[in-house]
C-alpha positions, -999 to +999 in steps of 0.1 A: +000+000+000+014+035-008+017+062+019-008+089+011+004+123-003+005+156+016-006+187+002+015+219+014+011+258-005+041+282-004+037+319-009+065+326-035+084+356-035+102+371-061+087+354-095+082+382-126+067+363-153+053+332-163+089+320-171+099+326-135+066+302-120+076+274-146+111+270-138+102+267-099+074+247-108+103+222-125+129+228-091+101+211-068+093+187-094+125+174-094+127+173-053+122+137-043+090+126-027+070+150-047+046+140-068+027+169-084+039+206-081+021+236-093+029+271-097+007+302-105+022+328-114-012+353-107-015+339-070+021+336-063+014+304-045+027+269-053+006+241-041+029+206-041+016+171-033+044+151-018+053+116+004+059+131+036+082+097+042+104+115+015+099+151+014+091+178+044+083+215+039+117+223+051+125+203+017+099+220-003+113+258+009+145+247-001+139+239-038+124+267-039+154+287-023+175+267-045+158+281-074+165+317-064+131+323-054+119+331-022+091+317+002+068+348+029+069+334+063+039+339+084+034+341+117+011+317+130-023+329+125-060+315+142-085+321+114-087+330+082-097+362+085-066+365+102-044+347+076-055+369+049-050+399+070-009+390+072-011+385+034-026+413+029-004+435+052+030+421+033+014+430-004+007+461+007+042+468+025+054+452-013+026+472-032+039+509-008+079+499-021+071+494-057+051+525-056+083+548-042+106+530-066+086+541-097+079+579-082+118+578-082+122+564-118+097+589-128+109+619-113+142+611-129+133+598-162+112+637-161+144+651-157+169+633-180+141+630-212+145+672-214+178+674-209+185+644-237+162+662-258+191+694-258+207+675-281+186+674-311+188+715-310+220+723-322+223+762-312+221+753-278+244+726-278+269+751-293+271+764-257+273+737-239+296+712-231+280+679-241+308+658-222+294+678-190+257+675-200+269+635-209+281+630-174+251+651-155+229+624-179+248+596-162+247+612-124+211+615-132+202+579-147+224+559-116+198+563-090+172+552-113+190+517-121+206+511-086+175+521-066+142+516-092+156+495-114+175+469-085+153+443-085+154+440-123+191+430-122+196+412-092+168+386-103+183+384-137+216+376-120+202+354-096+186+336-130+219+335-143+233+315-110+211+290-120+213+285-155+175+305-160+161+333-172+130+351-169+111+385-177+137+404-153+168+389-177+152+404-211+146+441-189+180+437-175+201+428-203+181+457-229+187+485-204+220+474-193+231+473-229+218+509-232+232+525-204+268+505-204+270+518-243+260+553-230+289+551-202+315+543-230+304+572-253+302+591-223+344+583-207+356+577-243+340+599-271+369+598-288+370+562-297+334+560-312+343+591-332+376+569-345+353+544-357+332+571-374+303+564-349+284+596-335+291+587-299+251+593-286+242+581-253+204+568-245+205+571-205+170+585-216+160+553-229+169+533-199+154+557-175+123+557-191+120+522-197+119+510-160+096+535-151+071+526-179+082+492-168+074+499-134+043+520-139+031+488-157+038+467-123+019+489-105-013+493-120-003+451-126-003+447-089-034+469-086-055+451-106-045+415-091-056+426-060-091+434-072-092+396-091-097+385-048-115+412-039-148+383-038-127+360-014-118+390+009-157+403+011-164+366+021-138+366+049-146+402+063-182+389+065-173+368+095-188+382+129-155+392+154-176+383+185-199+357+196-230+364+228-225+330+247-251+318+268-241+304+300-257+273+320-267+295+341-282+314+318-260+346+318-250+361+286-218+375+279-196+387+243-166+369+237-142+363+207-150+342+175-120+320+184-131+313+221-165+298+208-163+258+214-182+230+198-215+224+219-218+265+230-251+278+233-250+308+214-276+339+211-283+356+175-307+389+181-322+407+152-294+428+133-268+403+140-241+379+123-246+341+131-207+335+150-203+300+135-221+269+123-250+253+144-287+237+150-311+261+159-321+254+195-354+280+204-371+309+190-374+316+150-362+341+128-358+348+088-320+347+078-302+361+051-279+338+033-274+351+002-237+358+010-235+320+006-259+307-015-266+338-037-299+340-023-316+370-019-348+361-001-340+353+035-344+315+047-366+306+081-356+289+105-365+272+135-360+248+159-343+216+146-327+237+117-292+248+103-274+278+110-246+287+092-216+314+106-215+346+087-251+349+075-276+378+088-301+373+113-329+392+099-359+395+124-363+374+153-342+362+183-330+325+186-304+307+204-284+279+183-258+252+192-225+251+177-216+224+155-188+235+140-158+258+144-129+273+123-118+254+095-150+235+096-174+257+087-190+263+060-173+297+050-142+280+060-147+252+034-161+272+006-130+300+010-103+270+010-123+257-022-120+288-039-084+288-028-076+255-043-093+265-077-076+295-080-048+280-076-051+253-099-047+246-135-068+245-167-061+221-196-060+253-219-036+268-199-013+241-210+001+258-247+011+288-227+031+271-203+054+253-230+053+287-246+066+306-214+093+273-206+113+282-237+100+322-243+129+342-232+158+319-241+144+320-277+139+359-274+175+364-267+187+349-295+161+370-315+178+401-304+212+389-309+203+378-344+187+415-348+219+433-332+241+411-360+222+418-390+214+458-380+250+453-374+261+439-407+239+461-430+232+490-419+255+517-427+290+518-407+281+556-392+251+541-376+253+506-371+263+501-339+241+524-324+208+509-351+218+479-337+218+482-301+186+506-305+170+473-324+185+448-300+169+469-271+137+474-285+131+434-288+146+423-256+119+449-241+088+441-259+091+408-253+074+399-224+057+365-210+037+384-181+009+385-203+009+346-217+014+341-178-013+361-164-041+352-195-056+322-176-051+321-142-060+356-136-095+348-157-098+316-134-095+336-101-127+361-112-143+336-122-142+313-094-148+339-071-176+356-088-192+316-092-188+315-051-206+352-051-235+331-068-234+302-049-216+282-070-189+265-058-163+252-084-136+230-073-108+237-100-101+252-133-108+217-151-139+215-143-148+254-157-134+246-188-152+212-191-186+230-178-179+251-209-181+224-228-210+202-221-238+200-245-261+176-229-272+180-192-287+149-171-310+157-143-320+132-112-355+142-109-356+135-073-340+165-053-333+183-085-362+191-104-388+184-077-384+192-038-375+155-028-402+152-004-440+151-004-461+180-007-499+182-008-514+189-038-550+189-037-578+185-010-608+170-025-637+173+002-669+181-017-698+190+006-671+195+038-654+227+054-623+218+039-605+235+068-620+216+093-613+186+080-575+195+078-576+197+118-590+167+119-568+147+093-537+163+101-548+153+145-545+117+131-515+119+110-492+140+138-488+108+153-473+088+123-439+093+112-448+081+078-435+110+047-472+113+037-481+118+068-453+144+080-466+162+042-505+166+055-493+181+092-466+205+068-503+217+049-527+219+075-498+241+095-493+262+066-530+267+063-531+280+097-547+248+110-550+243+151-538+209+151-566+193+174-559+162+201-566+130+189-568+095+213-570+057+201-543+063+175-535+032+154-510+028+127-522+003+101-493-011+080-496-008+050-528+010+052-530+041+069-539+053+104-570+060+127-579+079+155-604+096+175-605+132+170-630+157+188-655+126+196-650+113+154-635+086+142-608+094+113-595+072+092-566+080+067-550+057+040-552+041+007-583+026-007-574-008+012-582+010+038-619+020+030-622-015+015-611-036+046-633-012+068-665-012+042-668+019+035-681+026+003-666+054-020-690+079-035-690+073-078-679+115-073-650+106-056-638+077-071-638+097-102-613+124-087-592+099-075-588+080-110-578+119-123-554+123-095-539+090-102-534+101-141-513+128-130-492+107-110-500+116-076-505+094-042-543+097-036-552+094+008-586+085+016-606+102+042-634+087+058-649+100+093-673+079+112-678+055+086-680+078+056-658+087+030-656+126+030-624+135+013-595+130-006-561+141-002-536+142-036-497+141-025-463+141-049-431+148-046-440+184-066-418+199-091-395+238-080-412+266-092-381+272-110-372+236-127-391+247-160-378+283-160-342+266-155-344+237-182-357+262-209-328+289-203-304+259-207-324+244-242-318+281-256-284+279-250-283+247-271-276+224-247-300+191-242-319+184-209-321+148-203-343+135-171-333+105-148-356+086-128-367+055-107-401+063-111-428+044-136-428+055-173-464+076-169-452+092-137-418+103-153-440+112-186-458+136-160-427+156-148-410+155-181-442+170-197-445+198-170-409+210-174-407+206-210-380+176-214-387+152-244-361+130-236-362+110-205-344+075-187-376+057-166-371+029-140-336+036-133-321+017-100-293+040-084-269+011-099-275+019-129-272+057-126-242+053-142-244+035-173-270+063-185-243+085-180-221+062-202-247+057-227-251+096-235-211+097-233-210+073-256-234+090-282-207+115-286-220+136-260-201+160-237-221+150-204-233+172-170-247+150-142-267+168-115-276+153-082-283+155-046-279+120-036-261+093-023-269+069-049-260+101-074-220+096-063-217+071-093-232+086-118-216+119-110-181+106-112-189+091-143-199+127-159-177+147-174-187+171-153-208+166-119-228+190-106-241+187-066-271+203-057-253+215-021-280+205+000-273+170-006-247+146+006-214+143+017-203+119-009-223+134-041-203+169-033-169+152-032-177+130-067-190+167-083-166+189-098-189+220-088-212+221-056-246+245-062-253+261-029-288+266-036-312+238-040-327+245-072-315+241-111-306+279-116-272+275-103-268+248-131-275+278-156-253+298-135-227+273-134-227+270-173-229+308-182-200+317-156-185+286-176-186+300-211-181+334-203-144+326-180-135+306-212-142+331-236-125+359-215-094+334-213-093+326-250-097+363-256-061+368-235-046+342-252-051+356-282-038+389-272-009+378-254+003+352-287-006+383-309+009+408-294+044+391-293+036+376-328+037+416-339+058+430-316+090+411-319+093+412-360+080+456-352+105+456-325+135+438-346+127+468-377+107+447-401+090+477-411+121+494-413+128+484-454+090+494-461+083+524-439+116+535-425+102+528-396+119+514-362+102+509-327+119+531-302+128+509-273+105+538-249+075+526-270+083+491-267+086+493-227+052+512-231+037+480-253+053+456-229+032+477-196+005+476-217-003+442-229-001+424-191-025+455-178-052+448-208-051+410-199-057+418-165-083+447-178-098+424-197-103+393-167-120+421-146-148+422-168-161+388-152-168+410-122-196+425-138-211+390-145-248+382-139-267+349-146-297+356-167-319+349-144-311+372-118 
């Protein structure tokens, strides 16, 4: 038997572009013991599976060390809310820095462009020194590179320890070749001017290019901080104290992380819920829509679930606590989002072998540019047509953008599915979401409630709400479903539930009682039969319609006459039909699983507009429907709430878990619905299509954008136009394209299922 793997994240420091996340990606690959590592880039986290018998996270921090990367160290933390505080508190100390290093490079950069520009003006350069002005240039551009611009080199050189190279080698090497060439015209004029070259310097160009470089890390960082923004709303929504209620009875505030399982906790109108419990007394309407997406609050009362975070709405009750900390429900559904986030999408996959061997190959791009500038351009202006093309290539060329297209697009989107209440558990299964085409419903739990509800009350002749009280008298005492459905509908009426004597279960049959001085009798015609009691030819014909429609018919006779009849199913959401039609207009095909008898499943399937239906299914052989479709060609969605559902939900491409149900269905689904209707199937799919699109739209850009701007940057248009990129506008380009892929994954934020 094999030991079973850890799972341990690292907060990586230090990683510029997608190149950077893929070569410490390979350094813990290669660490013994582990067997799956993966880096994104956009979180800055690496999540590694590993045999602890092997590996350690001493280990795991070293490879990463190794690689020339750091890892944040944390101090130990009691919640969440706290975690993400620390994080938070270090990216901003990080966010504050890069902020003061680009003010510098900008306030310098404002200074040297002007004073470059003196050049171009030849009257005024007639009275002035250029050496001087050369070596002010110089005084000038030093701060910008050994203060703004540090990080830049010491990563590259760190790189170059270690046999890699990354975004920070390609900024490094451009401006270093521009300034180093500046400093030589600068000491020794007179050499350039040997070699007929027109010793020009471009300390200009390097200023300028890791400010716009840096200006483009900042509004970078600014935007990845709003791609969280849903997972930090969820973690501020958590109450900071709890009103515990004593054995004795006193109340008194303490702190969330003092409240232990079995506490009896208050919740008063206004309030947060602490933590996760059973209601214990009182009632009270609560708003979870901060979980489930909601908006109309939930009741509750006695004998029901709390859960911490949500909004007491009206009433007072008192609740036990279940769970605490990591187990409750916000707990869960924020490490879920987590794990997504940080996981990886089969599309993503082209970009990564991309971004493994981008900057290697863009380097000897911009060699092969400086050596044919070099070789053909004319011998006055070669050298510097060269190294201004050379530049422009190694700065244009960036991976941030390949790196950033999918996982920043995954980390909306998860987040804004979590806003809606639905949970998805990693970037595979959004992509496949995107793709199904068929969808295959369990009509119990899904379409309908999953537990009886009256329908009709036939009782011609009778007041039809005083025979509730006496019906639902009788059937308080069973603990049969039916009978638990007829109590539900009498209460709902606003019934008093009368005192009945002489109860008697019948097996099989029904149930019997005394009730106000009348015998009632409840239960299937058996019942009526066995007791001779004759059915009236009016009621008999109700019951044969009730029957058509595939509903459980209960017979009412009191004192030896049938009065009544009472139609119960297992009735259909008022939103299952609204649901399966906003799916069949998005082309996809609603198919409808069930155990139930051809004419009964005919019934449901006609009500919520499905053609296509499976009848007679045993949970067995859940499954192999699945299969069947799959095997049809068809790209397959299984949604379920039960048990028996596990199966057939692993065997979907895709399963979908209706959150209200199991244990084991949610843990064989690759995306949990919070609410307990079919809308968050619709939601699920549209948040699907529209993450994918947004990801395929960055693709594009990022692949496009180098496709043109290398050959641009390299002076392709040069023999057509007379055109060359200036290595400013290429720094400019570079900024630009990571901030529009960002841009562009923030327009999930604004996303809204159309049905809200």
């Amino acid at each position: 038997m094999e030991p079973a793997t850890k799972t341990e994240t690292l907060d990586i420091e230090g990683m510029t572009c997608a190149s950077c996340a893929a070569f410490v990606e390979k350094s813990l690959s290669r660490t013994p013991g582990v067997q799956r590592a993966v880096v994104n880039f956009a979180t800055e986290k690496a999540t590694i599976d590993y045999l602890p018998t092997q590996a350690s996270p001493a280990s795991l921090k070293e490879a990463v060390i190794s690689a020339g990367y750091g890892v944040t160290e944390r101090a130990p933390a009691t919640s969440a809310t706290d975690r993400q505080a620390e994080i938070d508190r270090q990216k901003a100390q990080a966010y504050q820095k890069l902020k003061r290093r680009f003010w510098v490079a900008l306030g310098l950069a404002a200074l040297i462009m002007p004073l470059s520009m003196l050049m171009l003006w030849p009257a005024i350069m007639a009275r002035i020194n250029m050496q001087a002005l050369n070596y002010g240039l110089l005084i000038l551009t030093l701060p910008v590179l050994l203060y703004s611009g540090r990080e830049f080199y010491s990563s590259a050189w760190n790189g170059f320890r270690h046999r890699a190279a990354n975004m920070d080698t390609l900024i490094a090497v451009g401006t270093g070749a521009a300034f180093f060439y500046s400093v030589a015209a600068t000491v020794v004029p007179g050499w350039f001017m040997r070699q007929g070259i027109m010793p020009e310097v471009y300390y200009d160009t390097t200023a300028t290019i890791i400010a716009l470089i840096l200006l483009g890390k900042v509004l970078e960082t600014r935007a990845k901080t709003q791609t969280s923004a849903v997972m930090k709303a969820l973690l501020g929504l958590q109450a900071k104290t709890a009103r515990l209620v004593r054995p004795g009875g006193e109340e008194v505030d303490i702190p969330l992380e003092q409240v232990q399982l079995g506490d009896i906790l208050l919740v008063r109108p206004g309030e947060k819920v602490a933590t996760d419990g059973v209601v214990e007394d009182g009632r009270s309407s609560v708003d979870e829509a901060m979980l489930t997406g909601e908006s109309l609050p939930v009741e509750k009362k006695a004998g029901d679930a709390v859960f911490g975070a949500t909004l007491n709405k009206t009433g007072s009750f008192r609740f036990r606590v279940t769970k605490v900390g990591a187990d409750t429900l916000l707990a869960q559904i924020v490490k879920l989002v987590e794990d997504a986030q940080g996981s990886r999408a089969p599309i993503q996959r082209l970009a990564d072998k991309v971004s493994a061997i981008f900057v290697p190959t863009v380097v000897v791009i911009a060699l092969l540019t400086f050596v044919l500038w070099f070789d053909l351009a004319p011998v006055a202006t070669r050298l510097p047509l060269a190294l201004v093309n050379f530049v422009a290539v190694l700065i244009i060329a960036c991976p941030c953008a390949l790196g950033l297209a999918t996982p920043t697009a995954i980390m909306v989107g998860t987040g804004k599915g979590a806003e809606h209440g639905v949970l998805i558990r990693n970037a595979e299964a959004l992509e496949k979401a995107y793709q199904v085409n068929t969808v295959l419903l369990d009509k119990t739990g899904t379409i309908t409630r999953g537990e009886p509800a009256v329908t009709d009350v036939v009782a011609p002749g009778q007041d039809a709400s005083r025979l509730l009280q006496l019906v639902a008298a009788v059937e308080r005492q069973s603990e049969h479903p039916l009978a638990a459905a007829v109590v539900r509908h009498a209460q709902a009426g606003s019934a008093v539930l009368l005192a009945a004597t002489g109860f008697q279960a019948l097996e099989g049959k029904g149930a019997s009682a005394t009730v106000a001085g009348q015998v009632v009798l409840i239960g299937n015609q058996r019942l009526l039969h066995e007791a001779a009691i004759p059915l009236p030819c009016e009621l008999s014909a109700q019951a044969e319609q009730l029957l058509t429609q595939a509903k459980t018919v209960l017979y009412v006779a009191v004192d030896g006459l049938a009065v009544a009849l009472i139609g119960v199913a297992d009735t259909v959401r008022e939103t299952s039909a609204a649901a399966i039609q906003r799916l069949q207009r998005q082309g996809i095909e609603v198919v409808m699983m069930t155990g139930d008898n051809p004419h009964t499943a005919a019934q449901v399937a006609r009500q919520v507009g499905i053609t296509r239906y499976f009848a007679e299914v045993l949970p067995r052989d859940k499954a192999s429907k699945v299969q069947e479709l799959q095997q049809e060609g068809r790209v397959v969605a299984m949604v379920g709430d039960g048990i028996n559902d596990a199966p057939a939900l692993a065997q979907a491409d895709i399963g979908l878990a209706i959150g209200t149900g199991t244990d084991v269905a949610l843990e064989a689904a690759g995306i949990t619905l919070m609410r307990s209707d079919l809308q968050g199937v619709v939601t699920a799919i549209e948040l699907s299509r529209q993450t994918i699109r947004v990801i395929r739209q960055n693709l594009f850009f990022a692949f496009i954008y180098n496709a043109l701007g290398i050959p641009i940057a390299a002076g392709l248009l040069y023999p057509f136009f007379g055109l060359l990129l200036s290595p400013m506008l290429a720094a400019a380009a570079m900024a630009l394209s990571s901030v529009s892929v960002l841009t562009n994954s923030l327009r999930l934020r604004a996303f809204s299922p159309s049905h809200s």
